[in-house]
Backbone bond lengths (Angstrom), bond angles and torsions (degrees), N, CA, C in turn:
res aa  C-N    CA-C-N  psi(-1)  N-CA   C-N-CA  omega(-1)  CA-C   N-CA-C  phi
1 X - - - 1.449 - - 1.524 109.25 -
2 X 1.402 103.18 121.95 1.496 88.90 170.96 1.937 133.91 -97.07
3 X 1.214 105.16 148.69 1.108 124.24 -159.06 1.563 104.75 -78.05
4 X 1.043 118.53 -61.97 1.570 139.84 -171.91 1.696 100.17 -47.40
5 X 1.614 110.63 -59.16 1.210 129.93 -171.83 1.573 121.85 -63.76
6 X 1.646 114.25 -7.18 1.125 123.80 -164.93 1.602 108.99 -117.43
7 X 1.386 100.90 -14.94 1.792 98.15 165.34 1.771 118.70 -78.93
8 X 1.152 87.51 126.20 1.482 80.04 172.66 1.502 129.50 -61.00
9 X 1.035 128.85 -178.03 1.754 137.98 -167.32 1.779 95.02 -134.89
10 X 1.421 109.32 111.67 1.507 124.70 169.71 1.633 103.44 -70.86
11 X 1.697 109.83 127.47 1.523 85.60 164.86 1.757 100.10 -113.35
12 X 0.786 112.50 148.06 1.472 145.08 -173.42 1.650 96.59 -61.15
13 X 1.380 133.69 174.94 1.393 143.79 133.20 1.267 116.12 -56.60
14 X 1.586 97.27 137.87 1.871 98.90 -179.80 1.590 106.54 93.17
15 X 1.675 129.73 -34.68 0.941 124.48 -154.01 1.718 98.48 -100.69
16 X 1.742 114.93 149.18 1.459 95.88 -167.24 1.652 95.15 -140.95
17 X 1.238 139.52 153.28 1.687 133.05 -147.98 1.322 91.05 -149.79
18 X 1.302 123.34 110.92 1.796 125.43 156.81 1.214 109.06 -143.26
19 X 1.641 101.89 169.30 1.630 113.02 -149.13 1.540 101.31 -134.72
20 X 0.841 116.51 90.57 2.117 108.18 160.28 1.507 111.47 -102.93
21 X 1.462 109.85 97.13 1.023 128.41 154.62 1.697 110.62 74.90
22 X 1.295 126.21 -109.49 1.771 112.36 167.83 1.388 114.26 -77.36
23 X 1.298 104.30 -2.56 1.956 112.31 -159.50 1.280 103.31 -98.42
24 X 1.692 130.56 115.50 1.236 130.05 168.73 1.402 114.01 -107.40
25 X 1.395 117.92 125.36 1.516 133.48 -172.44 1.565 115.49 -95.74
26 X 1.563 118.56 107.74 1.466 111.20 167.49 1.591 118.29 -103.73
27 X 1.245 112.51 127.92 1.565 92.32 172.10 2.134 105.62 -145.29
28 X 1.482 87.35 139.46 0.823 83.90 -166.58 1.682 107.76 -142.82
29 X 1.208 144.90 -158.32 1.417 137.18 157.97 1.440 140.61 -12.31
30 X 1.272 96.83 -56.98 1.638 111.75 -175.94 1.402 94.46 -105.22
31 X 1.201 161.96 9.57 1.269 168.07 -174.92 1.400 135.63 111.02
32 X 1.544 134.43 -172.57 0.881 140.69 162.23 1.282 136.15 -88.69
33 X 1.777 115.09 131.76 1.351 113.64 -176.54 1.702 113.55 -124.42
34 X 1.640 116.91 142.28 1.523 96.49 -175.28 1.580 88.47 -126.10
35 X 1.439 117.37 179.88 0.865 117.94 -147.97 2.011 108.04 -169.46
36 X 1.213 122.92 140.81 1.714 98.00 -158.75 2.151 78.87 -128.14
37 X 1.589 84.21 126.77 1.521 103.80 175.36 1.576 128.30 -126.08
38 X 1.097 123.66 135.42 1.517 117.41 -165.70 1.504 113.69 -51.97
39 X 1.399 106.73 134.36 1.588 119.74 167.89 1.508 114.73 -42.33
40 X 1.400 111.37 -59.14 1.995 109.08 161.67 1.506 113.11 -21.28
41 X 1.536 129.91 -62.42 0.999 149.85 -141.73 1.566 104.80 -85.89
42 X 1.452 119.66 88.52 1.696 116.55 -167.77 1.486 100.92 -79.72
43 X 1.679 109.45 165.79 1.712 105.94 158.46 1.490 86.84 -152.71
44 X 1.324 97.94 163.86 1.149 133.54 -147.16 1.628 118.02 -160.62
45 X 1.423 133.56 100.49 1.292 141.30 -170.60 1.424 100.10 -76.44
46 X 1.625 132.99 145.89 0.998 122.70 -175.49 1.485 103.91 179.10
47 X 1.571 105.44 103.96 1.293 110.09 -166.29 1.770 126.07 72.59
48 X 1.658 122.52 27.91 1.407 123.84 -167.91 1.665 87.56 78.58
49 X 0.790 159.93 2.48 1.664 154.89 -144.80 1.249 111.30 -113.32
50 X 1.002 143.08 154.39 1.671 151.09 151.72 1.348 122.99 -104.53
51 X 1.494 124.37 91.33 1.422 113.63 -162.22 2.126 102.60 -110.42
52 X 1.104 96.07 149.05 1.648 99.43 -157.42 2.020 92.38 -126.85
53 X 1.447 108.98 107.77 1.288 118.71 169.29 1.759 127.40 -119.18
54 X 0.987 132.09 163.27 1.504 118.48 -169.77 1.565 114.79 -127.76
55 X 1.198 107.28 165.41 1.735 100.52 -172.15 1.474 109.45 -81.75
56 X 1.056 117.56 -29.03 1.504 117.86 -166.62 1.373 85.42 -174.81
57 X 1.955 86.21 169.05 2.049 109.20 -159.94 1.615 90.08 -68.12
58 X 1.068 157.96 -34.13 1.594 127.72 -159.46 1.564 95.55 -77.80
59 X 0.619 123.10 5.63 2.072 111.95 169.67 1.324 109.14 -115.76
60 X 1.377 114.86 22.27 1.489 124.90 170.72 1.733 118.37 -35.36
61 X 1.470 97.72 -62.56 1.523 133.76 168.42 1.520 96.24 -63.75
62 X 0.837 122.79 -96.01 1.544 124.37 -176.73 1.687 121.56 -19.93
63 X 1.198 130.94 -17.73 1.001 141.83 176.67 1.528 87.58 -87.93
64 X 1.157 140.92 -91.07 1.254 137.83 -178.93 1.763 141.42 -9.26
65 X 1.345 92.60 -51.16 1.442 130.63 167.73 1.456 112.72 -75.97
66 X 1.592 126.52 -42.45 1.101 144.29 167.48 1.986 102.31 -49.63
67 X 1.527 101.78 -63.49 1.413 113.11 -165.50 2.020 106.99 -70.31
68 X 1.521 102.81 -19.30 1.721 107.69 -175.78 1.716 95.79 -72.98
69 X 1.222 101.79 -34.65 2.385 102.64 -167.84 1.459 89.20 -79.28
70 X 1.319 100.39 -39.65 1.929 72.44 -168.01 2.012 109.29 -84.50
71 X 1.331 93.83 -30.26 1.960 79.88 148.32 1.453 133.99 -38.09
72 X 1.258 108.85 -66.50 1.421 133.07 -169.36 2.196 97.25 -61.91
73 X 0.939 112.65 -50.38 1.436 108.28 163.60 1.166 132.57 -64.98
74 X 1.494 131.81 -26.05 1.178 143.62 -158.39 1.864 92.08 -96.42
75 X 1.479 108.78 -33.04 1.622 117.91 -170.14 1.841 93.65 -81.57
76 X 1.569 99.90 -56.34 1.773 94.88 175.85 1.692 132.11 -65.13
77 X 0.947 119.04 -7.21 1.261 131.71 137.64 1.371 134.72 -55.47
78 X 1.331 131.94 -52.17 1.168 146.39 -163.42 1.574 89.97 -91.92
79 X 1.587 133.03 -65.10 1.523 153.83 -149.56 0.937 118.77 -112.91
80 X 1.013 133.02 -36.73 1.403 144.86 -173.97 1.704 99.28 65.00
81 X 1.515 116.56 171.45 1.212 140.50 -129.55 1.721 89.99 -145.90
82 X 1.623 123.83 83.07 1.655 104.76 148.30 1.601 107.32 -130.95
83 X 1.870 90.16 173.53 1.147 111.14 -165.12 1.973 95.09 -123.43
84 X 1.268 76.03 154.14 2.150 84.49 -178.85 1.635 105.48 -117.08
85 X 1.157 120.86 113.78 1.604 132.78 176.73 1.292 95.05 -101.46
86 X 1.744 104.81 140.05 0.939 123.77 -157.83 1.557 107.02 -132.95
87 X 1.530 140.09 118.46 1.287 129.22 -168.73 1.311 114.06 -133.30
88 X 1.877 106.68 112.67 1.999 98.43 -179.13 1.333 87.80 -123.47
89 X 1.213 93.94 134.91 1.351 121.93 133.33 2.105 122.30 172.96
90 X 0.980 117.48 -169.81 1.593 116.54 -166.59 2.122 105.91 -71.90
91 X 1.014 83.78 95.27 1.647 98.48 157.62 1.867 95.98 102.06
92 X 1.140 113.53 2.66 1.688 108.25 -178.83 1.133 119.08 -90.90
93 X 1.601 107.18 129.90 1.307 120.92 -178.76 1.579 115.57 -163.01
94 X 1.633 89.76 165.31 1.414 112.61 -169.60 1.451 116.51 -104.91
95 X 1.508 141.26 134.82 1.151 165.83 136.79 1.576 144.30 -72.10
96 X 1.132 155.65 54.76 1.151 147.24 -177.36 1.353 122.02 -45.35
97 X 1.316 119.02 97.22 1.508 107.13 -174.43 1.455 99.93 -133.55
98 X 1.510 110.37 108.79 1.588 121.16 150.50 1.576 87.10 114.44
99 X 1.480 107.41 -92.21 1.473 127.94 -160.80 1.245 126.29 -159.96
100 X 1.758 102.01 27.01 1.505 138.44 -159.68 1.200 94.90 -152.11
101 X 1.524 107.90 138.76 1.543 126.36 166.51 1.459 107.54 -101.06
102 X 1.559 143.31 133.50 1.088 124.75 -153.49 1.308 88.87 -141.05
103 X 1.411 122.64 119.51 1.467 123.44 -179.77 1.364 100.26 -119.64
104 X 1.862 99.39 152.06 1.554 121.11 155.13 1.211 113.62 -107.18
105 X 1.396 93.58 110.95 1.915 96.08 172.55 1.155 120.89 -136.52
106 X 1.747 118.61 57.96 1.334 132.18 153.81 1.889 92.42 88.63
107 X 1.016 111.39 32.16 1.990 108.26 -177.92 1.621 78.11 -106.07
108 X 1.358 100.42 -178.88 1.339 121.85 175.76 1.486 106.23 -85.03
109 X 1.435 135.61 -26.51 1.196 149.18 -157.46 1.223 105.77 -117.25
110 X 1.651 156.67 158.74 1.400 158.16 95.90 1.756 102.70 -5.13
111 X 1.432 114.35 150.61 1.079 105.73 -170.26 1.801 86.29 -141.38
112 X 1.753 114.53 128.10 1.223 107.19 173.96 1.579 117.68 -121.36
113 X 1.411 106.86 146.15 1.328 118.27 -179.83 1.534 117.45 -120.66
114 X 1.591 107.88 105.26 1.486 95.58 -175.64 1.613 110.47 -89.85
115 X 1.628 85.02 147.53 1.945 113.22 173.71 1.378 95.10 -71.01
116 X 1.383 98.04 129.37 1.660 129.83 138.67 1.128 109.56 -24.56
117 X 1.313 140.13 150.16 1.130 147.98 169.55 2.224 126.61 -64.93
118 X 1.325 74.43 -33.08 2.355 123.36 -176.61 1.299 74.24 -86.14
119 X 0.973 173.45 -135.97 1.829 156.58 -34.23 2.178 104.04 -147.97
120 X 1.932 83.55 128.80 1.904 75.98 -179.52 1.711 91.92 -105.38
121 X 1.173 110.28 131.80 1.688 109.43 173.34 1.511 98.85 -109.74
122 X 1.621 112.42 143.10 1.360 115.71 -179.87 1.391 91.57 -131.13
123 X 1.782 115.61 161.19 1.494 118.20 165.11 1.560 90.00 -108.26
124 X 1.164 112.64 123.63 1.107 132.00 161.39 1.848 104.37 -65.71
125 X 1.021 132.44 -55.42 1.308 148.56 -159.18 1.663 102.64 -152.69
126 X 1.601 104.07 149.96 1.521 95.71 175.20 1.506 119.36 -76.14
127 X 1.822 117.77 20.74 1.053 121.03 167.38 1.873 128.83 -113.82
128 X 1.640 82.13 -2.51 1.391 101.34 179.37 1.511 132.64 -137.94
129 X 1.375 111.42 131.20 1.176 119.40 -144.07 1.989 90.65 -120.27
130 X 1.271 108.29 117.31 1.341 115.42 -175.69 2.175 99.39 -117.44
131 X 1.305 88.95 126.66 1.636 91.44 -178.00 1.764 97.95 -142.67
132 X 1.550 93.11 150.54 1.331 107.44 -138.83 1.504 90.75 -148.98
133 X 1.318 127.31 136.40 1.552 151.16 -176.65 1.398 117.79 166.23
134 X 1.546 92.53 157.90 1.789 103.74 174.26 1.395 126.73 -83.77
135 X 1.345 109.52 -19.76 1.307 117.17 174.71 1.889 110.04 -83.21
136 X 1.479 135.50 106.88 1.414 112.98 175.54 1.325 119.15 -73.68
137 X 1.442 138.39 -19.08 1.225 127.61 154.67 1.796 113.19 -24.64
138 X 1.376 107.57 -66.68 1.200 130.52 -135.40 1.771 97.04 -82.04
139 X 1.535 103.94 -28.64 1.278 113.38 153.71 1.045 138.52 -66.73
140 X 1.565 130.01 -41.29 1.014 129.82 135.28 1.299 158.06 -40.69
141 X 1.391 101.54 -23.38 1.620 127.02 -164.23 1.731 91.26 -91.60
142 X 1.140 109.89 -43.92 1.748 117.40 173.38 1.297 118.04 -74.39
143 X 1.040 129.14 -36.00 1.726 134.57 149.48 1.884 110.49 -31.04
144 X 1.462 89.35 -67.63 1.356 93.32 -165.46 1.611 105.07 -65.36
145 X 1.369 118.62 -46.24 1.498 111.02 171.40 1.794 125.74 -41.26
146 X 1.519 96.38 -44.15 1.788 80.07 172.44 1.574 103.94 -91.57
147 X 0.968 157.74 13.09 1.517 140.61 166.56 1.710 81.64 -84.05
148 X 0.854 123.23 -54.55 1.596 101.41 -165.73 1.267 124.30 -58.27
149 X 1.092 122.97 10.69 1.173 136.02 -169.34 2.028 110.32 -97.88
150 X 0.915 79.48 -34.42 1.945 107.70 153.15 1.501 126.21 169.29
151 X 1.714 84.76 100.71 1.358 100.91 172.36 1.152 122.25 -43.34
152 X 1.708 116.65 -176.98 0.849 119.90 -164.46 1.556 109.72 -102.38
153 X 1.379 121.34 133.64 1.865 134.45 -171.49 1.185 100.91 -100.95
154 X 1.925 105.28 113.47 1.252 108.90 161.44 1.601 148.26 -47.89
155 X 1.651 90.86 -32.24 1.353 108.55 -159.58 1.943 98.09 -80.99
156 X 1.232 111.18 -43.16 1.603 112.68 -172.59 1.555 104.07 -106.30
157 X 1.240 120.51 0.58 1.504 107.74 -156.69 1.377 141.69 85.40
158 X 1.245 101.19 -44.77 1.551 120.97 177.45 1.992 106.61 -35.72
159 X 1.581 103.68 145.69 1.372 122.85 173.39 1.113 124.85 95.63
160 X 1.752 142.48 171.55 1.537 137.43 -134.06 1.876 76.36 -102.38
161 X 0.723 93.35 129.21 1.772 129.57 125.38 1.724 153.63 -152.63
162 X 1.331 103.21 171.89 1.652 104.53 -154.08 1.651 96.97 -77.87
163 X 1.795 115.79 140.09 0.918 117.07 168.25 1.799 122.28 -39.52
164 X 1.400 116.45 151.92 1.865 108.35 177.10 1.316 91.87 72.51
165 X 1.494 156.35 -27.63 1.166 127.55 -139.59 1.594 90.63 -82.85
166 X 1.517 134.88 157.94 1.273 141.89 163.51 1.520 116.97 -85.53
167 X 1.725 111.28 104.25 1.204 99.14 -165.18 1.486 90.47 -119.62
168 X 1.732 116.79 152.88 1.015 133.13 -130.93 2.048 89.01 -116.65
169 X 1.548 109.56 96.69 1.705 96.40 167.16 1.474 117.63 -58.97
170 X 1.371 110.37 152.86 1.828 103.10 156.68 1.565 111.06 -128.50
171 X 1.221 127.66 149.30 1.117 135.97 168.29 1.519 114.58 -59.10
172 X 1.782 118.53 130.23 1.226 108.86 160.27 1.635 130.20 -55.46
173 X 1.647 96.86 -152.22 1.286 97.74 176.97 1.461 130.91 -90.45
174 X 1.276 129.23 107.68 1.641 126.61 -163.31 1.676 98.30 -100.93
175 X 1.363 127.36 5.86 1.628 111.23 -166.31 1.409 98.00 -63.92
176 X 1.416 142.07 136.21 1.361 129.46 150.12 1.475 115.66 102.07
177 X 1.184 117.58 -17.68 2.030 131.95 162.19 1.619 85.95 -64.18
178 X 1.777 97.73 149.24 1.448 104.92 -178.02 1.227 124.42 56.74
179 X 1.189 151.80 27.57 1.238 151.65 -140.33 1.375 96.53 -151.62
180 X 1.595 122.61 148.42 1.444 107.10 176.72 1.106 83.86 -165.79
């Protein structure tokens, strides 16, 4: 039985929830988001409420997953959805210029990544990269595009990662120090 799938979803004022067929429609403040959910997967308004039930056990999961997107929309609508990128190391940095994010990260070249049209990215600092949208896919999906651009190095630290993320040091090389 799933758990996740069985809490309901509060909608707020302002916020508005309809359904044609696989297509679920949120709209709310900061805009509109749609979203395509299995036919198994019923909803049902009830009390300001969003209640999410299934036809039978193989959409067990699917009810769940069903009830997390239409979370994640119902919150990006109302709140919006950012993420904080975070970049150390010697001489690397970030720029927003035009409709391109333009980073230095130790290449021989500037390296540019253009913004989505849906997503506002700001540099807070030339070490910090704050990005901001209603869609969290779409936030995410752009996150992950510039860290890949240079990951993150265990050994010195160096390269983009997301604020909070738990990143893992490693010790260099000790074979043969002290040794005689």
């Amino acid at each position: 039985m799933s758990r996740i799938g069985n809490k309901p979803i509060k909608l707020e004022s302002g916020v508005s929830f309809s359904r044609n067929g696989n297509e679920v429609v949120v709209t709310g403040p900061k805009g509109t988001l749609k979203q395509e959910i299995d036919k198994g997967i019923k909803t049902e308004i009830i009390d300001n409420e969003i209640h999410f039930t299934y036809e039978n056990e193989q959409l067990n999961a699917k009810q769940g997953l069903a009830r997390a997107l239409v979370n994640n929309m119902v919150v990006g609508v109302t709140k919006g959805w950012d993420k904080k990128l975070v970049i150390a190391g010697v001489g690397y940095k970030a720029v927003v210029s035009g409709s391109k994010l333009v980073l230095e990260l130790g290449y021989s070249h500037p390296v540019e990544v253009e913004i989505p049209a849906d997503l506002k990215v700001v540099c807070t600092s030339v070490t910090e990269i704050v990005v901001s949208g209603i869609d969290k896919q779409k936030v995410g999906q752009f996150c992950a595009i510039v860290r890949s651009k240079r990951p993150y190095e265990p050994y010195h630290g160096y390269g983009v990662h997301c604020e909070g993320e738990t990143l893992v040091r490693k010790v260099g090389k000790t074979a043969g120090k002290g040794k005689k």
